[in-house]
MIDOSE-1310 file (N, C-alpha, C; in nm, 2 decimals, decimal comma, always signed):
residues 269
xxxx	+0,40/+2,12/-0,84/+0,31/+2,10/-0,95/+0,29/+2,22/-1,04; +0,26/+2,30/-0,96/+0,25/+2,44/-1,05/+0,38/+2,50/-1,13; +0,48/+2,47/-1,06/+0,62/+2,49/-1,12/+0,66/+2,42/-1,24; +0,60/+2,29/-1,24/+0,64/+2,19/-1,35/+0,55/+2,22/-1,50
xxxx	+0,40/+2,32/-1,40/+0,29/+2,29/-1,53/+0,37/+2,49/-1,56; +0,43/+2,57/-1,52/+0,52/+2,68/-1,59/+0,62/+2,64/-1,66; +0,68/+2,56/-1,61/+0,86/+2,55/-1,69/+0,83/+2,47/-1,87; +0,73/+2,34/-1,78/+0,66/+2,33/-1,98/+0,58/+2,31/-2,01
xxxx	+0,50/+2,46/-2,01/+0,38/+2,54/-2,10/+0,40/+2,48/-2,22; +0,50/+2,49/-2,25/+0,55/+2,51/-2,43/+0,55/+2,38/-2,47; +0,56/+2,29/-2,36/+0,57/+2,13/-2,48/+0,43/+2,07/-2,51; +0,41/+2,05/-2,60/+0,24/+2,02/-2,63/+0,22/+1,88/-2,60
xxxx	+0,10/+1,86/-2,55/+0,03/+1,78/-2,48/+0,10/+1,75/-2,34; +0,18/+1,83/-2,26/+0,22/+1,79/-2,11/+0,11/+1,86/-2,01; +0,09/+1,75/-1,93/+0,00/+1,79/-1,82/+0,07/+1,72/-1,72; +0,06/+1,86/-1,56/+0,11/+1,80/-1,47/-0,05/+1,79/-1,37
xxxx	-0,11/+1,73/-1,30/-0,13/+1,65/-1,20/-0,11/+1,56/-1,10; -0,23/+1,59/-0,97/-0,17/+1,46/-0,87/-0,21/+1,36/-0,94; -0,15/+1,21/-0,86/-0,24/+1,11/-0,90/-0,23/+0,98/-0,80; -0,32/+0,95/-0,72/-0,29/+0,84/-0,57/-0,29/+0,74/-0,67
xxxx	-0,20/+0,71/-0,64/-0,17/+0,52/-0,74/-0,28/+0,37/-0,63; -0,29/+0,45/-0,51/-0,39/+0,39/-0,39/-0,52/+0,35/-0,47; -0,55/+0,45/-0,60/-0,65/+0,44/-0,64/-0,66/+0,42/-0,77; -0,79/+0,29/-0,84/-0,79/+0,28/-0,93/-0,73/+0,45/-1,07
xxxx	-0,66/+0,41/-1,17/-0,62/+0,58/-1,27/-0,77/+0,59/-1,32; -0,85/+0,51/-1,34/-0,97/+0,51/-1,43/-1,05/+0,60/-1,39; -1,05/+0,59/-1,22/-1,13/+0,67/-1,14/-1,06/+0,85/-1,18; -0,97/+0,82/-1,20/-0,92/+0,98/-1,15/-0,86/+1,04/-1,28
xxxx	-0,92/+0,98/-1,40/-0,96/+1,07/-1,53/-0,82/+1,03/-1,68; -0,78/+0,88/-1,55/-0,66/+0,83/-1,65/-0,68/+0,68/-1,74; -0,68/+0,69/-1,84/-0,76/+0,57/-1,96/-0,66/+0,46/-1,93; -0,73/+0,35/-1,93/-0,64/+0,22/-1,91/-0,55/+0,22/-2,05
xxxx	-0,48/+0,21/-2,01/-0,35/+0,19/-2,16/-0,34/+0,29/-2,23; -0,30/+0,38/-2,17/-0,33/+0,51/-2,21/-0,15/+0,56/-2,23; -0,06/+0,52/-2,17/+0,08/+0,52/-2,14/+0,19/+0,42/-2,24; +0,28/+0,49/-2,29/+0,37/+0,34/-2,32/+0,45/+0,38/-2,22
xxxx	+0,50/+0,50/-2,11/+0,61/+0,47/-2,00/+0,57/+0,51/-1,84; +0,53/+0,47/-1,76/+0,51/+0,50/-1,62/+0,65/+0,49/-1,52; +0,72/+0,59/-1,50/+0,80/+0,60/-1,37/+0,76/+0,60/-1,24; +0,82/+0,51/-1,17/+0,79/+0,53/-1,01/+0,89/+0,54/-0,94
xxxx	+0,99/+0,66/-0,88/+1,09/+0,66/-0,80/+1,07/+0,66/-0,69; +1,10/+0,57/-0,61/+1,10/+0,56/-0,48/+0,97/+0,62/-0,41; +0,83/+0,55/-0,43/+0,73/+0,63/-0,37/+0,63/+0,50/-0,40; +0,66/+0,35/-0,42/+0,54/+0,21/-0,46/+0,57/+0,22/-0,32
xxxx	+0,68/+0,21/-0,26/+0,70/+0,15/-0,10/+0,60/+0,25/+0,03; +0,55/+0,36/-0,07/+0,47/+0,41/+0,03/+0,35/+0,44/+0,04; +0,30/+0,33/+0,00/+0,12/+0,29/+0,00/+0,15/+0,19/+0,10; -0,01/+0,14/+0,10/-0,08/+0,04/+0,21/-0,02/-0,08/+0,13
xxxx	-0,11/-0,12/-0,02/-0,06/-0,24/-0,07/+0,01/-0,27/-0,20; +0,19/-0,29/-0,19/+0,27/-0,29/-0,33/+0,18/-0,37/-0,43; +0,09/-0,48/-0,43/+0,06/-0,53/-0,49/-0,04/-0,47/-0,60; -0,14/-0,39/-0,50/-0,24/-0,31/-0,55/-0,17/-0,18/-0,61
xxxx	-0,09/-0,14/-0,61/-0,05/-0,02/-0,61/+0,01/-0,08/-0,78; +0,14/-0,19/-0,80/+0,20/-0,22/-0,90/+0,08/-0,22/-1,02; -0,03/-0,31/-0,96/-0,12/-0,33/-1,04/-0,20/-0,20/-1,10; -0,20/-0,13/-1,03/-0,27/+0,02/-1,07/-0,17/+0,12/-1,22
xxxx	-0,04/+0,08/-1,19/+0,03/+0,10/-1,26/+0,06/+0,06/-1,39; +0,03/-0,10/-1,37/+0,06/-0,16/-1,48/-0,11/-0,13/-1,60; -0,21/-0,07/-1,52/-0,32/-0,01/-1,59/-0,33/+0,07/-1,67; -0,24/+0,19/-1,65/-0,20/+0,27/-1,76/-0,13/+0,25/-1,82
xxxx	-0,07/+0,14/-1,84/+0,04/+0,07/-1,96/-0,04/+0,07/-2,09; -0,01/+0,09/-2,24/-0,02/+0,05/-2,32/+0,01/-0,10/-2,38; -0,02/-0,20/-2,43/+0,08/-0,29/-2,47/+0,19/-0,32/-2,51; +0,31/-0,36/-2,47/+0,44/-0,30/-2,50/+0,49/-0,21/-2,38
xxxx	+0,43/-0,15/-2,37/+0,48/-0,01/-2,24/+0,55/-0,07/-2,11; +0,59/+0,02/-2,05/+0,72/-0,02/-1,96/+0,68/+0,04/-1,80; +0,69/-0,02/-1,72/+0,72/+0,04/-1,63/+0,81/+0,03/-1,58; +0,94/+0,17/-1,50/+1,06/+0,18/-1,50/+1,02/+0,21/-1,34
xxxx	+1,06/+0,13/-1,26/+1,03/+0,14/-1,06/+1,18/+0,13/-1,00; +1,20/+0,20/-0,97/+1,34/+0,26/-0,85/+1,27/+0,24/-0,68; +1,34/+0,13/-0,62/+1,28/+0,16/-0,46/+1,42/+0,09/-0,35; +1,41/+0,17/-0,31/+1,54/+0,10/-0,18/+1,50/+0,00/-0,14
xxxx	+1,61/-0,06/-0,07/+1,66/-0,22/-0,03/+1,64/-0,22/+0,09; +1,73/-0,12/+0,12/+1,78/-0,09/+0,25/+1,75/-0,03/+0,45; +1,71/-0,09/+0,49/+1,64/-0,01/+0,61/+1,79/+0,02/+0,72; +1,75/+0,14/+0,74/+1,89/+0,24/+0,83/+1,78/+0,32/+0,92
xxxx	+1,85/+0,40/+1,00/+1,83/+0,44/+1,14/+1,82/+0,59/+1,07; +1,87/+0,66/+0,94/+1,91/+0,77/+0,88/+1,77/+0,81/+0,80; +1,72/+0,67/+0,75/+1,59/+0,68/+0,68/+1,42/+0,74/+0,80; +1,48/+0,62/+0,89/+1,38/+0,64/+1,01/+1,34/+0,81/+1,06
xxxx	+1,50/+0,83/+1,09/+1,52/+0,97/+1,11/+1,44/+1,08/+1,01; +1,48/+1,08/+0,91/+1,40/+1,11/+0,75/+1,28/+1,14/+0,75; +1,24/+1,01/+0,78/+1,08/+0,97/+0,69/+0,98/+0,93/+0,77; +1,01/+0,89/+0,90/+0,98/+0,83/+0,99/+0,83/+0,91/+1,05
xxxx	+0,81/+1,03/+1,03/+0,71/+1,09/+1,10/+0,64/+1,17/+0,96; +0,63/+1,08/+0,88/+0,57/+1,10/+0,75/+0,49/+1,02/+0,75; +0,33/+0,99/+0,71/+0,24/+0,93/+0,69/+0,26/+0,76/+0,62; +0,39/+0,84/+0,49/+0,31/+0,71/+0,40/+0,45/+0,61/+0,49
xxxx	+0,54/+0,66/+0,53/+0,64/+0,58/+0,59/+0,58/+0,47/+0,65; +0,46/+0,47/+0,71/+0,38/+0,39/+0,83/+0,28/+0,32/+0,77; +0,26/+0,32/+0,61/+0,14/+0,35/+0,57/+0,10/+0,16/+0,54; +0,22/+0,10/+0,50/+0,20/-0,07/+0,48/+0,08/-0,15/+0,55
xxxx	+0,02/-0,21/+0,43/-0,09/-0,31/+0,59/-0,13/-0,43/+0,46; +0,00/-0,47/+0,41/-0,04/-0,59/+0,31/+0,09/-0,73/+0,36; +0,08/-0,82/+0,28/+0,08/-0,94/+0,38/+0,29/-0,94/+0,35; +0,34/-0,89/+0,28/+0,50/-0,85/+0,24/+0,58/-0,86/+0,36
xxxx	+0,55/-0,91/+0,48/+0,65/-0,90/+0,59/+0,70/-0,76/+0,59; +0,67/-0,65/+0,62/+0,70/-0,53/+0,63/+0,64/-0,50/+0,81; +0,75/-0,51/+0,88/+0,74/-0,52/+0,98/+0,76/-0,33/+1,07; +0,90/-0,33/+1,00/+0,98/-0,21/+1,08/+1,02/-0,11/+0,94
xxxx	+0,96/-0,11/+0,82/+1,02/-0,02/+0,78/+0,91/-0,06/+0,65; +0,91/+0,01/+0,56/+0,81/-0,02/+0,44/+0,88/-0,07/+0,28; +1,06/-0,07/+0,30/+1,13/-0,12/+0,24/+1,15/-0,30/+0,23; +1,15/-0,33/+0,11/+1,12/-0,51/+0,09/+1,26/-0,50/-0,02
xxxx	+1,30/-0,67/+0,03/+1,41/-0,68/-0,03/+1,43/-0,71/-0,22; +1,57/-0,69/-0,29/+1,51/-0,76/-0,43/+1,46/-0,91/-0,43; +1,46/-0,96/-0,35/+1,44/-1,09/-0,35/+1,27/-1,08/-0,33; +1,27/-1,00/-0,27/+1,12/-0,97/-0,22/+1,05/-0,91/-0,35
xxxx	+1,10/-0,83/-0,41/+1,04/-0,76/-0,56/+1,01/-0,92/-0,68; +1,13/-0,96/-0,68/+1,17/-1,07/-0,78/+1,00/-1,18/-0,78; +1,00/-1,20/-0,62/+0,87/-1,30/-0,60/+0,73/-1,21/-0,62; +0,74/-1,11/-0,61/+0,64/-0,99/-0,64/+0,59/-1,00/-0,75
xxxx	+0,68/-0,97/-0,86/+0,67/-1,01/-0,96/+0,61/-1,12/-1,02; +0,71/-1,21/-0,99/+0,63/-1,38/-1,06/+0,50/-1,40/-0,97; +0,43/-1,37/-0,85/+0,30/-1,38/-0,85/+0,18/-1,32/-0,90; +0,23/-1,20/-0,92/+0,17/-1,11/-1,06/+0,17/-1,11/-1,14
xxxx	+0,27/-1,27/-1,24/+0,28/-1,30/-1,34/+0,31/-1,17/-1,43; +0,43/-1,07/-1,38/+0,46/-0,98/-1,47/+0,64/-1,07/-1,46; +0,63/-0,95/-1,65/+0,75/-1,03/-1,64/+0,89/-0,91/-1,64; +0,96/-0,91/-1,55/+1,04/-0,80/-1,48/+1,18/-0,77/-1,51
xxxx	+1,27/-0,75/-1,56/+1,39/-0,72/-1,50/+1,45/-0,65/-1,46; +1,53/-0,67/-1,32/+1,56/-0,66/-1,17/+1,72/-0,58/-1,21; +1,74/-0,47/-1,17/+1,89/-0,47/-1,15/+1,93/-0,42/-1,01; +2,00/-0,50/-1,00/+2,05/-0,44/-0,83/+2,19/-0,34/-0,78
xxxx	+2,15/-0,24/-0,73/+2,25/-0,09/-0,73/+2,31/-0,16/-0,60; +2,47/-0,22/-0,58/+2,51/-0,24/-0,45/+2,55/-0,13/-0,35; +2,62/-0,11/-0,29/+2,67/-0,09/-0,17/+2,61/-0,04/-0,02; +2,66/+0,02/+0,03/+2,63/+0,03/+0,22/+2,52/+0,09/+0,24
xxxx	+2,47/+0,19/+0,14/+2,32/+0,24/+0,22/+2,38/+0,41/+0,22; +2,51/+0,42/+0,19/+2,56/+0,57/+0,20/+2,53/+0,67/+0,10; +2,54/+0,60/-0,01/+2,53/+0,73/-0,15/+2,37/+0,67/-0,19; +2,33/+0,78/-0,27/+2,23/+0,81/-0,33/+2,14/+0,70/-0,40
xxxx	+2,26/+0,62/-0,47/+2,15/+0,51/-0,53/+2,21/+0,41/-0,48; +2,28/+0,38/-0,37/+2,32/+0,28/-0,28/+2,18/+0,19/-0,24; +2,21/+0,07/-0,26/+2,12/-0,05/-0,21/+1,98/+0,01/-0,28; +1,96/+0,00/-0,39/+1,85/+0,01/-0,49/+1,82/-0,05/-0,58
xxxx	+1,72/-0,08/-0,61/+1,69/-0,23/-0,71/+1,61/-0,12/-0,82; +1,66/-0,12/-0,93/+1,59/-0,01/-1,08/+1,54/-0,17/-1,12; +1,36/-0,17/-1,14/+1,26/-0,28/-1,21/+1,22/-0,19/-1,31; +1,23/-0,27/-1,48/+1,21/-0,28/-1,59/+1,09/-0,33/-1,61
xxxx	+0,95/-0,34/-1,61/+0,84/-0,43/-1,60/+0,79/-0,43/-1,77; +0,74/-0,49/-1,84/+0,67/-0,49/-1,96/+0,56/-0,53/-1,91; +0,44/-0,43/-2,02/+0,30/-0,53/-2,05/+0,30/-0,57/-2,15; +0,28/-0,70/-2,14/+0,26/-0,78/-2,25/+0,14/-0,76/-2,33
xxxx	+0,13/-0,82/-2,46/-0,02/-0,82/-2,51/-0,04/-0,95/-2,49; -0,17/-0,98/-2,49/-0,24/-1,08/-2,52/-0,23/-1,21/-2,64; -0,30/-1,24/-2,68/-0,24/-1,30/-2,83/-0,23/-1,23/-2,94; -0,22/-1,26/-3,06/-0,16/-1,22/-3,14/-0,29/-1,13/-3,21
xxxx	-0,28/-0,99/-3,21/-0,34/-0,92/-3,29/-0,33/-0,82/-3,41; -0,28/-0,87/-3,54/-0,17/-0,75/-3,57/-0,30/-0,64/-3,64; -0,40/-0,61/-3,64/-0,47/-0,50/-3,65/-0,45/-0,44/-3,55; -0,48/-0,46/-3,41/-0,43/-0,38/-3,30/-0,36/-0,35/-3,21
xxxx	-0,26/-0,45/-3,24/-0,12/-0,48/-3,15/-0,08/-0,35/-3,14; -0,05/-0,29/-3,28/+0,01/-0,16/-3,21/-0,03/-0,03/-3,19; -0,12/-0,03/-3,16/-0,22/+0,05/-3,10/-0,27/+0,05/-2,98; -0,31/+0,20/-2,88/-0,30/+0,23/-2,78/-0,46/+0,16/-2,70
xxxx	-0,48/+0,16/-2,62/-0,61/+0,04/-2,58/-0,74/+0,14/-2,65; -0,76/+0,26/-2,66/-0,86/+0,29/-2,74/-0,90/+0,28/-2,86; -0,81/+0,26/-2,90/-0,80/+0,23/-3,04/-0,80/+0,01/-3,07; -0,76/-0,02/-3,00/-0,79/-0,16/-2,98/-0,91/-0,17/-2,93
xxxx	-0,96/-0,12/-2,86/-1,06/-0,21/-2,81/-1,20/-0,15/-2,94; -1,22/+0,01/-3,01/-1,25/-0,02/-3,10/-1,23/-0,10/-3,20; -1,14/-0,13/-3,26/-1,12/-0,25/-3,36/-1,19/-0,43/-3,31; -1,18/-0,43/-3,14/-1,23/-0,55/-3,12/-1,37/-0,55/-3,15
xxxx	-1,45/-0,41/-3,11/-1,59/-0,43/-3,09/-1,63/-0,42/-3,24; -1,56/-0,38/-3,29/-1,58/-0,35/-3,51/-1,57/-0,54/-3,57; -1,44/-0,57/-3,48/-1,45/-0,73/-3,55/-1,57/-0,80/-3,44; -1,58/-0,79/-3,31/-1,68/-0,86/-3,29/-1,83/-0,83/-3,40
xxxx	-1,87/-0,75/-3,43/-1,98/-0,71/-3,45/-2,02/-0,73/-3,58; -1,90/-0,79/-3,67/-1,88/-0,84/-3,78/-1,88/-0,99/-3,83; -1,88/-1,08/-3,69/-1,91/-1,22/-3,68/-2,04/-1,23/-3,68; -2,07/-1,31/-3,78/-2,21/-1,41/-3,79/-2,26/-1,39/-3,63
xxxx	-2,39/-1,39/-3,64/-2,43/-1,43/-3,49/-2,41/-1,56/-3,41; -2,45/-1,64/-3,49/-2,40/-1,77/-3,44/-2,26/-1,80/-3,37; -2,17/-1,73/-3,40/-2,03/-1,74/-3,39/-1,99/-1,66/-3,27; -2,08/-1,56/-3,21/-2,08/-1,47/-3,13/-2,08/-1,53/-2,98
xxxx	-2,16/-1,65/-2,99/-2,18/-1,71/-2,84/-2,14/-1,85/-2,85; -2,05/-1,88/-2,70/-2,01/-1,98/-2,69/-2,03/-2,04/-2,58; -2,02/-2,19/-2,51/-2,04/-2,26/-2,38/-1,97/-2,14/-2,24; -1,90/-2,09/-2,33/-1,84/-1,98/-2,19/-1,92/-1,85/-2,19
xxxx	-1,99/-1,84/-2,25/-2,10/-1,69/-2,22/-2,14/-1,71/-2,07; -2,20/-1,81/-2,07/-2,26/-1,80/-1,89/-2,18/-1,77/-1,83; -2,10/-1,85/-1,82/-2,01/-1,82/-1,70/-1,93/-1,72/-1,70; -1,90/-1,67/-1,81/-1,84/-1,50/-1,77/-1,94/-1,42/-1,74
xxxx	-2,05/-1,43/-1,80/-2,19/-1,36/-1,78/-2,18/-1,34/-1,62; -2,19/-1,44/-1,53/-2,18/-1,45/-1,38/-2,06/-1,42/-1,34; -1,92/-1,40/-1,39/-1,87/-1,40/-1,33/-1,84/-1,23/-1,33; -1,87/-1,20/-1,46/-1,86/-1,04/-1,47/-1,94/-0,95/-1,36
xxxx	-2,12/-1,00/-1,36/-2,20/-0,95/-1,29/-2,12/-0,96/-1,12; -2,10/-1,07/-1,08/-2,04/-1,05/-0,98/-1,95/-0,97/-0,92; -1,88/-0,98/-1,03/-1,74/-0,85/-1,03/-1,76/-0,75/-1,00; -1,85/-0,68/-1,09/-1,91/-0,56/-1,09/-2,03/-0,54/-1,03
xxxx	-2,09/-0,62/-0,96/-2,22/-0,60/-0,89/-2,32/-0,57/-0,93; -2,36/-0,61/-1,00/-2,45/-0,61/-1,14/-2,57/-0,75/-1,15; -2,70/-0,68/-1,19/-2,77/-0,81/-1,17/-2,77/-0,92/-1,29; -2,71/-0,82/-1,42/-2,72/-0,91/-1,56/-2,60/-0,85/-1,63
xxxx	-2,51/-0,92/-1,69/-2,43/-0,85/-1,74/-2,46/-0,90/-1,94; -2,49/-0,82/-2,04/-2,48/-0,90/-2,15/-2,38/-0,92/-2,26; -2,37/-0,92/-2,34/-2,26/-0,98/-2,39/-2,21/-0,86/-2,50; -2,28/-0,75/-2,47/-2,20/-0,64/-2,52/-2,15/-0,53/-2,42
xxxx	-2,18/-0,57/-2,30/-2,08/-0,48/-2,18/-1,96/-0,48/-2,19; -1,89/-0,38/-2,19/-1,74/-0,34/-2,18/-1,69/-0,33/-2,08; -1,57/-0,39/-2,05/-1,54/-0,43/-1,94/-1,48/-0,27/-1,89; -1,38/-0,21/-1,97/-1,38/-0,04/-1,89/-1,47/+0,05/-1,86
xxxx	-1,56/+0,05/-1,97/-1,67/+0,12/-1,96/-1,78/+0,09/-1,82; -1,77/-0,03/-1,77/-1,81/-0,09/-1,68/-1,69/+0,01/-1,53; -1,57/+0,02/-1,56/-1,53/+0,05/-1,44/-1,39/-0,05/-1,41; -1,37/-0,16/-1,49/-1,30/-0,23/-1,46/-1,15/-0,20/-1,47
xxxx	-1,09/-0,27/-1,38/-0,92/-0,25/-1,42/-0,86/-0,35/-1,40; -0,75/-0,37/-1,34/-0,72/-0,50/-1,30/-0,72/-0,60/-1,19; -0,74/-0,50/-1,08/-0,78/-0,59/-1,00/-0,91/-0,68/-1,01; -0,99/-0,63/-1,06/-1,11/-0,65/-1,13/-1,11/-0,81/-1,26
xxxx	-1,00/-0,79/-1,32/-0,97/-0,87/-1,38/-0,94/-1,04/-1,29; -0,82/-0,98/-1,22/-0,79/-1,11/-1,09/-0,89/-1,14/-1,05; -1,04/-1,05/-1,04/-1,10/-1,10/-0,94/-1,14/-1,24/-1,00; -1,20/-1,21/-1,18/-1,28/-1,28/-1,27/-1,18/-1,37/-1,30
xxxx	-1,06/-1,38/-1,29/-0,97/-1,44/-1,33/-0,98/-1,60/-1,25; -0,97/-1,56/-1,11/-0,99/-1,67/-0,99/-1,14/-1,78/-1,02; -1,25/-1,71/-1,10/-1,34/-1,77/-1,12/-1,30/-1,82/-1,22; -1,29/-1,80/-1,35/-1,20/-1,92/-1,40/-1,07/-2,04/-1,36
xxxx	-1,03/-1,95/-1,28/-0,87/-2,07/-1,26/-0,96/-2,18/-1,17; -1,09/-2,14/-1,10/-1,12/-2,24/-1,03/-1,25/-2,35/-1,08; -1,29/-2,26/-1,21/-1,46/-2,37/-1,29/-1,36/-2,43/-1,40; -1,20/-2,36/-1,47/-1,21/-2,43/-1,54/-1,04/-2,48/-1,58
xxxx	-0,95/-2,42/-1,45/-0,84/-2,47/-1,43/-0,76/-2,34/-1,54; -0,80/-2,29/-1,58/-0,70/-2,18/-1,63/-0,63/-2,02/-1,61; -0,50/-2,06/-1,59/-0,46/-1,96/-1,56/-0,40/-1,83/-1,59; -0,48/-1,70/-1,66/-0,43/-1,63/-1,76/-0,39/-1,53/-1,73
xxxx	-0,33/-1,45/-1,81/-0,33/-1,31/-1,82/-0,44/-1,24/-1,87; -0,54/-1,18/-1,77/-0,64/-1,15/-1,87/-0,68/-1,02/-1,88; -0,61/-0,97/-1,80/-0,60/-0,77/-1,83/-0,55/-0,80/-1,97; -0,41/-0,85/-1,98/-0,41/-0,84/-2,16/-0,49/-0,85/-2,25
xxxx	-0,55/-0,97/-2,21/-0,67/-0,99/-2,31/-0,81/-0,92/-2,34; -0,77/-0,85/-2,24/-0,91/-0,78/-2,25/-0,92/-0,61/-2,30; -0,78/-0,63/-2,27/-0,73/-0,50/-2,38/-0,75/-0,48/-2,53; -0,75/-0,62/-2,58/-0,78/-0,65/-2,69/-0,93/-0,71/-2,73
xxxx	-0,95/-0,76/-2,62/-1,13/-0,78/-2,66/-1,20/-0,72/-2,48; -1,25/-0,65/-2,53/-1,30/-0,53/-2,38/-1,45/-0,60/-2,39; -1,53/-0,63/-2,46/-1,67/-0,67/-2,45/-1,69/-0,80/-2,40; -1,78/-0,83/-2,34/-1,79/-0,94/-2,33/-1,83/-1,09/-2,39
xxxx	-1,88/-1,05/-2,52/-1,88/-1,13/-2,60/-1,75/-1,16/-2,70; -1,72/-1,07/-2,70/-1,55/-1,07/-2,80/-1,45/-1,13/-2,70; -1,45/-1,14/-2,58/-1,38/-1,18/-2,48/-1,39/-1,32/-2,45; -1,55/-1,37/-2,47/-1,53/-1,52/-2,43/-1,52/-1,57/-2,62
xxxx	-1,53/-1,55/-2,69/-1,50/-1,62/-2,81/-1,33/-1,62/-2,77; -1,27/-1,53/-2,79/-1,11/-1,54/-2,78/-1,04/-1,60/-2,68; -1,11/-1,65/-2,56/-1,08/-1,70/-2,44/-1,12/-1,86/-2,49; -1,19/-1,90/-2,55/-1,25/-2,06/-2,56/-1,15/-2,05/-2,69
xxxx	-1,14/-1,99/-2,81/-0,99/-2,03/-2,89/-0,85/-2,07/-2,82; -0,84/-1,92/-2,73/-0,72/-1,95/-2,65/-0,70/-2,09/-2,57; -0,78/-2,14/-2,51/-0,78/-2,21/-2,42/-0,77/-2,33/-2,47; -0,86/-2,35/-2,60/-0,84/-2,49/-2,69/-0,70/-2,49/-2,76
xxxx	-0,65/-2,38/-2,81/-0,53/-2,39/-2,85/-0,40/-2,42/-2,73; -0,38/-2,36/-2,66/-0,32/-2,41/-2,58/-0,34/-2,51/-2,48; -0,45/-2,58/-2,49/-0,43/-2,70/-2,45/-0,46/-2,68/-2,33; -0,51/-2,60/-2,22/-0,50/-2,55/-2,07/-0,61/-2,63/-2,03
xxxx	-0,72/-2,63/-2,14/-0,88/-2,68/-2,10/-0,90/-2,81/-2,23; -0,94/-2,94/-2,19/-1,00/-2,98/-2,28/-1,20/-2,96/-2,22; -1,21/-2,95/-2,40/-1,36/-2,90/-2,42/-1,43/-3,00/-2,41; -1,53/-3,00/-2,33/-1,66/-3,07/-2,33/-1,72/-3,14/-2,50
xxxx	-1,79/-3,27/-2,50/-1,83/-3,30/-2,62/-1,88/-3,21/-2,70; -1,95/-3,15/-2,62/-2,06/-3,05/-2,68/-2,03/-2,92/-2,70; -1,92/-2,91/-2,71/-1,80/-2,78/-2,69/-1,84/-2,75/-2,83; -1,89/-2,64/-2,91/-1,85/-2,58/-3,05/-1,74/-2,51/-2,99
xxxx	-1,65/-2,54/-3,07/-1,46/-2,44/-3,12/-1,47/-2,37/-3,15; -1,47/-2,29/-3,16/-1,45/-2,16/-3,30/-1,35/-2,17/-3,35; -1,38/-2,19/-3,50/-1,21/-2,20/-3,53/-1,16/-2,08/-3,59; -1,04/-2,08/-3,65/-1,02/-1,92/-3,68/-1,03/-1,95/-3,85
x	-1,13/-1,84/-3,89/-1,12/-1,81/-4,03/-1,01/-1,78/-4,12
């Protein structure tokens, strides 16, 4: 680390630090979507849980941003020998069938993926386990945006989520609250442990990332059957009022929820 933060003094804005991917980046001084490229060579396979860990990754993505993950296929007796009396070698305790080694197959990444609803491409490095990138799977990951924002599409999440809270705050009041305020109201407080949450809380500013997201996510998929991506969306609307307005458009437009009689729509101006 100290070698990397000498060799480039000279390039402006590089900073080297550690950073436990084990742990939320928010916590350890790194902005959600703060990134358009995150590398991980051979080091997701050595935490407790790939799922938690991918997800932590996919936090500092920008919209558009990439994550580029290199991890072996392969388990050998050469690796064991290696790595074997190393911490994180041993370190797995998530549900991946990782039995004897902390390596998972591409087939194993591929399903990783589609339950994470990222969307991935896989290339697979063949042969025996002998040369260097033998039996290695290089994952391509994108974060998606959300729906369509072209004020802040292309722009980094700090800059988005100011523009959200500028257009929220710019809607009539009436237009501001919808049949889904409660129920994110509750489902936010819960998330965060919080006795009231109101409808101008920010979901980062609160602490949130993505797991955080899945959590609130599961409370929807199960009060109202919908299944989203909602780290994206919340990239784009971080408050919580700007968040359930664009969630009850989304939802009516695609057709995922029909609305109650009493449903006001918002429609788009």
């Amino acid at each position: 680390m100290a070698r990397a933060r000498r060799e480039f003094a000279h390039v402006s804005g590089f900073d080297a630090r550690t950073l436990d991917i084990e742990l939320a980046p928010s916590t350890q001084g790194i902005g959600v979507g703060s990134y358009d490229l995150v590398v991980a060579n051979n080091v997701i396979h050595a935490t407790a849980d790939i799922r938690q860990s991918i997800l932590h990754c996919m936090d500092m993505l920008a919209p558009h941003g990439r994550l580029i993950l290199v991890e072996g296929t392969l388990d050998s007796p050469w690796l064991d020998i290696t790595f074997g009396l190393t911490d994180g070698w041993w370190r797995f305790d998530d549900d991946l069938a990782r039995v004897q080694s902390p390596l998972i197959s591409a087939g194993a990444w591929r399903t990783l993926f589609a339950e994470l609803r990222l969307r991935a491409d896989i290339l697979e490095l063949p042969g025996d386990g002998s040369g260097i990138l033998s039996r290695q799977v290089v994952c391509i990951v994108e974060r998606l945006p959300s729906t369509p924002q072209p004020a802040s599409r292309a722009l980094l999440a700090g800059g988005a989520r100011a523009v959200a809270r500028a257009e929220a705050a710019a809607q009539p009041a009436e237009t501001r609250s919808t049949p889904l305020h409660p129920l994110l109201r509750s489902a936010w407080a819960q998330a965060f442990a919080l006795p009231e949450v109101n409808d101008d809380a920010d979901f980062f500013e609160l602490g949130g990332d993505s797991l955080t997201a899945v959590q609130i996510g599961s409370v929807l998929k199960r009060e109202l059957g919908a299944d989203l991506d909602l780290f994206s969306m919340l990239l784009d609307h971080p408050t919580l009022g700007a968040f359930a307005s664009a969630l009850q458009l989304l939802l009516v437009q695609e057709a995922q929820v029909r609305p109650p009689a009493d449903l006001d729509v918002i429609a788009e101006s």
